[in-house]
C-alpha positions, 0 to 999 in steps of 0.5 A, spaced: 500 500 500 502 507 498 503 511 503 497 516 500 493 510 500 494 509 507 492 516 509 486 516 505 484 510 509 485 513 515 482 519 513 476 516 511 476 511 517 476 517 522 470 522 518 466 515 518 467 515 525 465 523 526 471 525 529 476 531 528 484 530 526 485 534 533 480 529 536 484 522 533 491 525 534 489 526 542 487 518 542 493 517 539 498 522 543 501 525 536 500 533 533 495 534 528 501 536 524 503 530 524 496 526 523 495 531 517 501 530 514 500 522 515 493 523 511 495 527 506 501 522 504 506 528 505 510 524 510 512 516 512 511 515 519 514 511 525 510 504 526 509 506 532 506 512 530 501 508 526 499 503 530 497 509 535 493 512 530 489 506 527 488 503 534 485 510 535 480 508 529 479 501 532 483 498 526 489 493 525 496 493 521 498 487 518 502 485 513 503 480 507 509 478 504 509 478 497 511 473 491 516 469 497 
């Protein structure tokens, strides 16, 4: 998945749950810069910072391996 990709399925994530990019980055203790950037594709993120904005969005991460 691209980043944009990613971010467009978090920012969807959060709008359906009704909550602002202020709301979400307070649940997942980041600045809103931070979580505008990721929404955006503008900047790859730590994995720990991932997984704290899509546990706050009630979703996992999990990865596949491709053509092993």
């Amino acid at each position: 998945m691209e980043v944009a990709d990613l971010g467009a399925a978090l920012r969807a994530r959060r709008k359906a749950l009704n909550l602002t990019q202020s709301e979400t980055a307070d649940l997942a203790d980041i600045s809103t810069r931070v979580l505008s950037d990721l929404e955006n594709g503008r900047e790859t993120v730590r994995l720990d910072i991932l997984t704290a904005v899509a546990s706050s969005l009630g979703m996992t991460l999990s990865l596949h391996v491709v053509g092993s």
